[in-house]
MARBA-3410 file (N, C-alpha, C, O; in Angstrom, 1 decimal):
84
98.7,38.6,72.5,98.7,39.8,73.4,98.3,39.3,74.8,97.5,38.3,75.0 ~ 98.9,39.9,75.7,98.5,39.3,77.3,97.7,39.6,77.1,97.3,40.3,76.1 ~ 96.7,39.1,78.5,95.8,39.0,79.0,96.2,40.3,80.7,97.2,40.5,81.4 ~ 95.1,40.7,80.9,95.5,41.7,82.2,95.5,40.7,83.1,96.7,40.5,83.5 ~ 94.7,39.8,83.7,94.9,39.1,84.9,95.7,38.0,84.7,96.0,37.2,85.7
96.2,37.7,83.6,97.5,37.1,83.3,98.9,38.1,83.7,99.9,37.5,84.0 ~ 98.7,39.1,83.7,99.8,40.1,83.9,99.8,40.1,85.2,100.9,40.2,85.7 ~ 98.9,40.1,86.3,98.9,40.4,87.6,99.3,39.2,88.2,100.2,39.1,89.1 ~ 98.5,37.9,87.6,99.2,36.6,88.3,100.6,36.5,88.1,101.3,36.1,89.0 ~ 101.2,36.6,86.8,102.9,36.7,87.0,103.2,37.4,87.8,104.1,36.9,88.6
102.8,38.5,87.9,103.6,39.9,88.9,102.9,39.7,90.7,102.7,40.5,91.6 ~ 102.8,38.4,90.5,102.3,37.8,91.9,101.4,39.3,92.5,101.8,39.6,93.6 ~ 100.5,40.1,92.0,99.9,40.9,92.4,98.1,40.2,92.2,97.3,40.8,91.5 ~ 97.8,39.4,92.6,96.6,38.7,92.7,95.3,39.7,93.0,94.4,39.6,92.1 ~ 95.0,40.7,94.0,94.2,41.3,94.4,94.7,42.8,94.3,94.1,43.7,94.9
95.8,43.0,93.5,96.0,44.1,92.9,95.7,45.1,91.9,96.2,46.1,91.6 ~ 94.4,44.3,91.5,93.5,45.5,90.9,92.3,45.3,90.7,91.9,44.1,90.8 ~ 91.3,46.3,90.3,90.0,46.5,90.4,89.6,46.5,89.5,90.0,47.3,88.7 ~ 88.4,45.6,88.9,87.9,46.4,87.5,86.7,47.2,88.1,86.0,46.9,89.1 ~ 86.6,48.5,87.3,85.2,49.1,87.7,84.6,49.8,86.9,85.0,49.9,85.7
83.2,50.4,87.4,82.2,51.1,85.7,81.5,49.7,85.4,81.0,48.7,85.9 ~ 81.8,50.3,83.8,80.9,49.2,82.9,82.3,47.7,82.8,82.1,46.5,82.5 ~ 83.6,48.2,83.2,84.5,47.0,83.2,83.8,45.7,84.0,83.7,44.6,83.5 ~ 83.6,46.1,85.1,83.4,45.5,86.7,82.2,44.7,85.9,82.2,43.5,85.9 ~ 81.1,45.5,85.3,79.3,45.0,85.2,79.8,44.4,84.3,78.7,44.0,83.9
80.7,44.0,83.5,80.7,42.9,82.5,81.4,41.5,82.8,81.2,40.5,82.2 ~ 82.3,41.5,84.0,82.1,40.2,85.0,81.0,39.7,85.3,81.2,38.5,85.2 ~ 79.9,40.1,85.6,78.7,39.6,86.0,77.8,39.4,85.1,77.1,38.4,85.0 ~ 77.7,40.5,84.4,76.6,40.2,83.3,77.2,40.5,81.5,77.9,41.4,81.0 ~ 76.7,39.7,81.0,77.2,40.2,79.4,76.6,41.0,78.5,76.8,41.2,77.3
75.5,41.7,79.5,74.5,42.5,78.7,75.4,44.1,78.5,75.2,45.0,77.7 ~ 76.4,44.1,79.4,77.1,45.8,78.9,78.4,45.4,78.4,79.2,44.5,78.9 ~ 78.4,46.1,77.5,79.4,46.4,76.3,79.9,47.8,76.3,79.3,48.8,76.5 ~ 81.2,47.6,76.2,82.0,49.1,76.2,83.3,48.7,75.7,83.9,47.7,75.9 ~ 83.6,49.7,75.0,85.0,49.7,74.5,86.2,50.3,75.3,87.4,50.3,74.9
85.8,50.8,76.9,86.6,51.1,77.7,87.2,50.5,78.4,86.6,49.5,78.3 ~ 88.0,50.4,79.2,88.9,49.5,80.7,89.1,50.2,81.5,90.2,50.7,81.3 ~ 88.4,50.6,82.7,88.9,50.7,83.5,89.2,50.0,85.2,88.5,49.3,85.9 ~ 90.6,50.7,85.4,90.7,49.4,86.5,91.4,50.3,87.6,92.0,51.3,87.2 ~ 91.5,50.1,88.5,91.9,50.4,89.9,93.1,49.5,90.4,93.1,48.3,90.5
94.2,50.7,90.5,95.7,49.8,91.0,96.1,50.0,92.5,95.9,51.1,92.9 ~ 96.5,49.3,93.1,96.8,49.5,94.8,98.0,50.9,94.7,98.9,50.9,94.0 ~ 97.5,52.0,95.5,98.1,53.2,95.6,99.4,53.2,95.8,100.1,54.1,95.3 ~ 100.1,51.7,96.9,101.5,51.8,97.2,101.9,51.7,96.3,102.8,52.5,96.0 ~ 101.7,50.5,95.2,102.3,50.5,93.8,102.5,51.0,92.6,103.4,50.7,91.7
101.3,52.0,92.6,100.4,52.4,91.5,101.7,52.3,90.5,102.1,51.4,89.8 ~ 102.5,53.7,90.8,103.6,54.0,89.6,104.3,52.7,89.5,103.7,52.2,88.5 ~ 104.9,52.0,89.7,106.1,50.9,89.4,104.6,50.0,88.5,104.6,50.1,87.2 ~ 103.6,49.4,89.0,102.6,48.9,88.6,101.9,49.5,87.1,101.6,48.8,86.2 ~ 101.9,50.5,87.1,100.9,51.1,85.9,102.3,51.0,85.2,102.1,50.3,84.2
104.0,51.4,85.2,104.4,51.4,83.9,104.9,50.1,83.7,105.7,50.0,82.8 ~ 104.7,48.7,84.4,105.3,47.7,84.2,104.0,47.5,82.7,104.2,47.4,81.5 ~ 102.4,47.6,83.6,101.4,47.4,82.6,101.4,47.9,81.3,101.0,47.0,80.4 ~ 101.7,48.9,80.9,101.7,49.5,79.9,102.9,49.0,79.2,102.9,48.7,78.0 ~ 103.9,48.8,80.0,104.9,47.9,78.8,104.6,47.0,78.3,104.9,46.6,77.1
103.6,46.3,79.4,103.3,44.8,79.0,102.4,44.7,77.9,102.2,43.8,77.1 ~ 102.0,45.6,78.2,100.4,45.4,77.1,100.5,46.5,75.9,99.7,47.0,75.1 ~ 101.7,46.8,76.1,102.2,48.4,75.2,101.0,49.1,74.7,100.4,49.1,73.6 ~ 100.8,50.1,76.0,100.0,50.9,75.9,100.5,52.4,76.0,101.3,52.9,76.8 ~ 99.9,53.0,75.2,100.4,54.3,74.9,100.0,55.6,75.8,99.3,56.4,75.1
100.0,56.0,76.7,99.9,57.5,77.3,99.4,58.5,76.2,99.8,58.9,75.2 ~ 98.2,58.7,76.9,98.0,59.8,76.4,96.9,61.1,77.2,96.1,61.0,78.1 ~ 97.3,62.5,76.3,97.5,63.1,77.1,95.5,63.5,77.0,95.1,64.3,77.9 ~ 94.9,63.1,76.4,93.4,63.0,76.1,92.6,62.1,75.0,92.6,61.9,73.7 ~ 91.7,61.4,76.1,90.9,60.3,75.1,91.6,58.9,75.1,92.8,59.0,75.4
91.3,58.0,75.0,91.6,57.2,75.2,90.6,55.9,75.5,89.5,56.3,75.8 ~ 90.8,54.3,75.3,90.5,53.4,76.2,90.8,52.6,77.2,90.1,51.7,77.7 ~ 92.0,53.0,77.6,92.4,52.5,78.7,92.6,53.0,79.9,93.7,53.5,80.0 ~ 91.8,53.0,81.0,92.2,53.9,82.5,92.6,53.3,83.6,91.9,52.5,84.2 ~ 94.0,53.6,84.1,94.3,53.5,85.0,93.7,54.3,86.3,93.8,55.6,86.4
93.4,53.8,87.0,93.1,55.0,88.7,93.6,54.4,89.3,94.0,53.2,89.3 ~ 93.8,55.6,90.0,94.8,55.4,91.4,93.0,55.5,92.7,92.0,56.2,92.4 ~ 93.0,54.8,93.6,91.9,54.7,94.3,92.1,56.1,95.2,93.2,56.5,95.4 ~ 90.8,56.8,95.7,91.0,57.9,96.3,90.8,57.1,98.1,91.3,57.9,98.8 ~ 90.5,56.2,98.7,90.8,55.6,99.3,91.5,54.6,99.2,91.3,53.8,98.3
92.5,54.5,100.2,93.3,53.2,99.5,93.5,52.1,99.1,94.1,51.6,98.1 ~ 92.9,51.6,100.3,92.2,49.7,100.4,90.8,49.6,100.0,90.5,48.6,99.4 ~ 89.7,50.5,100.2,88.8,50.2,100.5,87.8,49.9,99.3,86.6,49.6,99.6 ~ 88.3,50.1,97.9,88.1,49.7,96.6,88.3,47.8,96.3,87.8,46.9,95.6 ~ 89.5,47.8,97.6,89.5,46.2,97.0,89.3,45.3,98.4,89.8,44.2,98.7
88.6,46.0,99.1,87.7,45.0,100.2,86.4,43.8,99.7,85.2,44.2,99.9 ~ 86.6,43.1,99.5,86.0,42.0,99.4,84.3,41.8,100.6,84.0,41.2,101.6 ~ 83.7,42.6,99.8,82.1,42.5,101.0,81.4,41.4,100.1,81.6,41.2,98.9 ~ 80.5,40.7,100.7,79.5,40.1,100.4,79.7,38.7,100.5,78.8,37.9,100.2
END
């Protein structure tokens, strides 16, 4: 099964998404566990981007519940600005 940041380096989309929540805190630390994903996609792309993902990793739509979340960022860039 891919890997997601395997899916984005093919699709030469490198800084094209976000992990966040308990996703993001488990880059840094391994003390949180969750059985969720969620990730943040660049807004110009979102649609072409979210159904290439879901092919790739054949993931199923659904219309309630789930583990996997796509967001669309409510600002655009400013989720994948790089501070610190």
């Amino acid at each position: 099964m891919p890997r997601l940041k395997d899916f984005f380096e093919a699709k030469k989309l490198p800084n094209g998404y976000a992990l966040t929540l308990h996703t993001g805190a488990n880059l840094i630390t391994n003390y949180v566990n969750t059985p969720a994903v969620y990730c943040y996609l660049e807004s110009d792309k979102f649609n072409e981007v979210s159904l290439d993902l879901r092919q790739a990793l054949d993931l199923k739509e659904l219309k309630k519940g789930g583990n996997f979340y796509l967001i669309w960022p409510y600002y655009k860039k400013g989720v994948f600005l790089k501070i610190g």
